[in-house]
N, C-alpha and C positions, 0 to 999 in steps of 0.2 A: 614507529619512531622510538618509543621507549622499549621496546624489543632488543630494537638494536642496540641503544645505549644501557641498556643493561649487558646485552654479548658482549660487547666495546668494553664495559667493567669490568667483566670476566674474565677479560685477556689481559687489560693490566693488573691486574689481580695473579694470574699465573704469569704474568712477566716479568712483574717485580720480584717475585717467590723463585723463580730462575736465578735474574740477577744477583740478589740476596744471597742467594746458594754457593753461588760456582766466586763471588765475590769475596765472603767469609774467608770460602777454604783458599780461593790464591790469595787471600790478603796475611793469611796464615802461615801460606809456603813460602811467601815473600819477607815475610818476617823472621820466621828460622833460619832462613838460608842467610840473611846478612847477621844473623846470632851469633852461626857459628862462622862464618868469614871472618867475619872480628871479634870473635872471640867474647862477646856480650852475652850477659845470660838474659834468657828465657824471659825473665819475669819482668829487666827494663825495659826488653823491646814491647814487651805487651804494652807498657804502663809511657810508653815515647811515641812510637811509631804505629802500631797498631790503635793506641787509645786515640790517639790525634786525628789518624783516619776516618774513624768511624763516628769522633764528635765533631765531623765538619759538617753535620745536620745542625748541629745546636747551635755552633758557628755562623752560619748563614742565616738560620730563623734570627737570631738576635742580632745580628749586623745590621739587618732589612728593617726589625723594629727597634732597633735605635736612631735609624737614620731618619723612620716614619715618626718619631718619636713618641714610640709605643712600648715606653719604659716599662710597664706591667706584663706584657708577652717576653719583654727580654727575660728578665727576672723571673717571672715566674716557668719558662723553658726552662732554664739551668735550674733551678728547684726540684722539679717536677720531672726531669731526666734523670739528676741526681737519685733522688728518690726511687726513680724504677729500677733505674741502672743494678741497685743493690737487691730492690723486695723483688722486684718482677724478673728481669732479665739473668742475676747471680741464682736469685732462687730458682729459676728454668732450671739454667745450666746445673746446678747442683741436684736436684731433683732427676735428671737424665742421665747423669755420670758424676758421681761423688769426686770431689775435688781435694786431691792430697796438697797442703800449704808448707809452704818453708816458714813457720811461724815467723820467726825474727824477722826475715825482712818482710812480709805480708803486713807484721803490725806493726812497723817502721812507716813505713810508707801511707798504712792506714790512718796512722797520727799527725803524716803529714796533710792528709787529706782532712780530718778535721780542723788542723789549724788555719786550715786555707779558708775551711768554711767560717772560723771565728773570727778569722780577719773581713771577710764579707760582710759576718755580719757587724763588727764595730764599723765596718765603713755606713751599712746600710744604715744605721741608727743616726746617722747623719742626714736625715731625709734623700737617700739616696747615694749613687757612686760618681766621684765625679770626674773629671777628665786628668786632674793628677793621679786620686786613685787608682783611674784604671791605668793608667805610664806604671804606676807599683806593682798593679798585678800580674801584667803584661810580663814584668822585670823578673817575677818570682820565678813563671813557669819557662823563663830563658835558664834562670839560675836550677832551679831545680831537674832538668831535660839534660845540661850541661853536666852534674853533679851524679845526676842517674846514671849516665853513660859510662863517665869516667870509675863510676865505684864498679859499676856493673862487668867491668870489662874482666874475664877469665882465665886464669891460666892455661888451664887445658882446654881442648875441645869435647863441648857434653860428650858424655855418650852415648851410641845409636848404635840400630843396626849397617851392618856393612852396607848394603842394600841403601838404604838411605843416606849415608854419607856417600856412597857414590851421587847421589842425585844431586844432594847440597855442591859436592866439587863442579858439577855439570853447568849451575845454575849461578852464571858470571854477578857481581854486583850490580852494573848498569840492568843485565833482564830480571835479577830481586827487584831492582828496584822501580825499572818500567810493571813492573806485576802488581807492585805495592801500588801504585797510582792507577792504573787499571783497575783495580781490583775495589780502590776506595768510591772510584767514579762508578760503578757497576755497583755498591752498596747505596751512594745518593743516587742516584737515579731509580733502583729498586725498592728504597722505601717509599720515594716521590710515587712512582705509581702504583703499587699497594695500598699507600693511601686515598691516591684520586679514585682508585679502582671501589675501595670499599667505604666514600666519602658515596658517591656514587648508587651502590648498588641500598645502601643505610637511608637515603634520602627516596630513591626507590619505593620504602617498606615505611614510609613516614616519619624516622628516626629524627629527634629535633636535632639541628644547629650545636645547641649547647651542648647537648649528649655527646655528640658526634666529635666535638670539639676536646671535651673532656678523655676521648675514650680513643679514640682512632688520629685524631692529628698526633694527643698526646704521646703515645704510642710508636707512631711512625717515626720521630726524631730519635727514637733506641734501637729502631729494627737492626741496623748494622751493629750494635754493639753484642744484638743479640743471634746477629748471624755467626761474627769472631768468635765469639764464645763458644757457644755450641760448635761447632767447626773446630777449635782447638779443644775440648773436650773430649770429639771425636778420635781425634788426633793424637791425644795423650801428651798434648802440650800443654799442659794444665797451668804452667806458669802465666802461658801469654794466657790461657783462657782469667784467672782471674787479677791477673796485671791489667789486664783491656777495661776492669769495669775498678778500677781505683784510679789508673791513669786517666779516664775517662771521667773522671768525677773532677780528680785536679784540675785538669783540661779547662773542664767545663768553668769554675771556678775562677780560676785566672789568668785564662785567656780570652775565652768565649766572653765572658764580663770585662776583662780589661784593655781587648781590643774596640768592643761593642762601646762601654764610658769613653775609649780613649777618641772615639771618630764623634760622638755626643754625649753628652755626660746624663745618666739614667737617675731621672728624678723619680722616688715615689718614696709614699707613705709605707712606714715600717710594718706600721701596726696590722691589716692583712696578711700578710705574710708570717706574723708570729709563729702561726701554729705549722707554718711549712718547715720553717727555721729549725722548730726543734721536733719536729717528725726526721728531717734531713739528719740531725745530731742525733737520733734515735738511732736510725737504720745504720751508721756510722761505725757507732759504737758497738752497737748490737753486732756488727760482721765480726769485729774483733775479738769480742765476748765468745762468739759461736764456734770461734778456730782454736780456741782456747792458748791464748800465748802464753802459757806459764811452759806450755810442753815445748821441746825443740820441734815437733813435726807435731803437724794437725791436722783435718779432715772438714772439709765443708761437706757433709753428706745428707741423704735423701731426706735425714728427717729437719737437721740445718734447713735446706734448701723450702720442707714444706713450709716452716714455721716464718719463714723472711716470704714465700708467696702467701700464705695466708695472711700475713700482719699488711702486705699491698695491698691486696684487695679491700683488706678492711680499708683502710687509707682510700683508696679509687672511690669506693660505697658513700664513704662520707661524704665525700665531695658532691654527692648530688642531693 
């Protein structure tokens, strides 16, 4: 019997690692292809459509515990994703394939990511966010998706190779965009069973609850951010790779939280979270610090990339 259900972990474990895979990269090509249809660059769609996709893990966890009214999983998800999205998951991606930035607008958008987090947390100092609040935050990331699009849109079409722009002509808007929702549902489902797979095989080997919790759930609500990435990396679509984990942050931010307060309003105490707060305003910063915006072009590169994983791990460590 536990034979079995170990094999049985096994297989979600390599099924989700499939889904993950073959999801990133259509979630990728799904993206490009309405980039250059309409003429958007690169870097909105990461930071709209791409980020949205792959934070409807954090979306769902926090909808479920706010409705459970388990204000502390809400809260501390979007924290705690936050936070990877940049040490863990950016610092992969950069560690794998150094990442060339459009400074100006990387740290445009980076600032608007931290003001989103300073608006959270003057709400949270409020003992919590509460159902105007989140109608507010709800409202920013309409106004800001709206604002992204519109500036983002192109005059010309990037450039690519021939070869490639035949494929984007090929690849109508309605099958981008059946790919893009395929492609999102094939990243939640493959981190759901990646995780039940290795929630599983860790309980197996005596792994406590908490640990497990800390390391493996926490985890699994970024695995799609960290499929896109990697996958546009691959790609040489470096814009959507590091648009995916800023837009993914906002996301998180003011919708994830502003839909979650807007259905219950998430009561908790500020004061635990303190040291999340401004670990989140660390890593924040810190990406913008590392791209260096004084330059017009900049480089998130392999030693960037180690310095933002090692400062996670320390961060993960701590926590237990």
């Amino acid at each position: 019997m536990i034979l079995s259900g170990t094999i049985w972990a096994v297989i979600k474990l390599l099924a989700g690692f499939i889904l993950l895979f073959f999801g990133g990269d259509w979630l990728v090509d799904g993206g490009v292809a309405l980039a250059r249809r309409f003429r958007i660059s690169p870097l909105v769609i990461g930071m709209t459509i791409v980020a949205f996709g792959t934070s409807a893990p954090e979306l769902l966890v926090s909808m479920i515990s706010a409705i459970k009214g388990s204000a502390g999983i809400a809260m501390g998800n979007v924290l705690g994703s936050n936070i990877a999205n940049i040490g863990l998951i950016l610092g992969l991606t950069a560690m794998l394939c150094p990442i060339p930035t459009q400074n100006r607008k990387v740290s445009a958008n980076g600032l608007i990511m931290i003001l989103a987090s300073l608006l959270v947390l003057v709400f949270s100092l409020n003992n919590g966010i509460g159902r105007t609040e989140g109608l507010m935050l709800f409202a920013g990331i309409v106004i800001f998706t709206v604002i992204s699009i519109k500036l983002g849109r192109t005059g010309n079409e990037p450039q690519s190779d021939i070869q490639d722009q035949q494929q984007v002509r090929e690849m109508s808007v309605a099958v981008a965009l059946l790919l893009i929702v395929l492609s999102c549902a094939m990243l939640a489902f493959g981190a759901d069973f990646m995780v039940d797979g290795a929630t599983t095989l860790a309980k197996s080997i005596g792994v406590s609850d908490k640990v497990i919790g800390l390391t493996i759930v926490a985890l699994g609500t970024s695995l799609p951010e960290l499929a896109a990435s990697i996958a546009a990396a691959l790609k040489k679509e470096i814009d959507i790779s590091i648009g995916n984990i800023i837009g993914s942050n906002i996301f998180n931010l003011m919708c994830v939280l502003g839909v979650s307060a807007s259905i219950r309003p998430i009561p908790f105490d500020y004061m635990p979270y303190r040291t999340d707060f401004i670990i989140m305003f660390a890593f924040s910063a810190g990406l913008i610090l590392l791209i260096q915006p004084w330059k017009a072009q900049g480089k998130l590169g392999r030693i960037s990339g180690i310095i933002m994983f090692v400062a996670y791990a320390l961060y993960a460590w701590s926590l237990f």
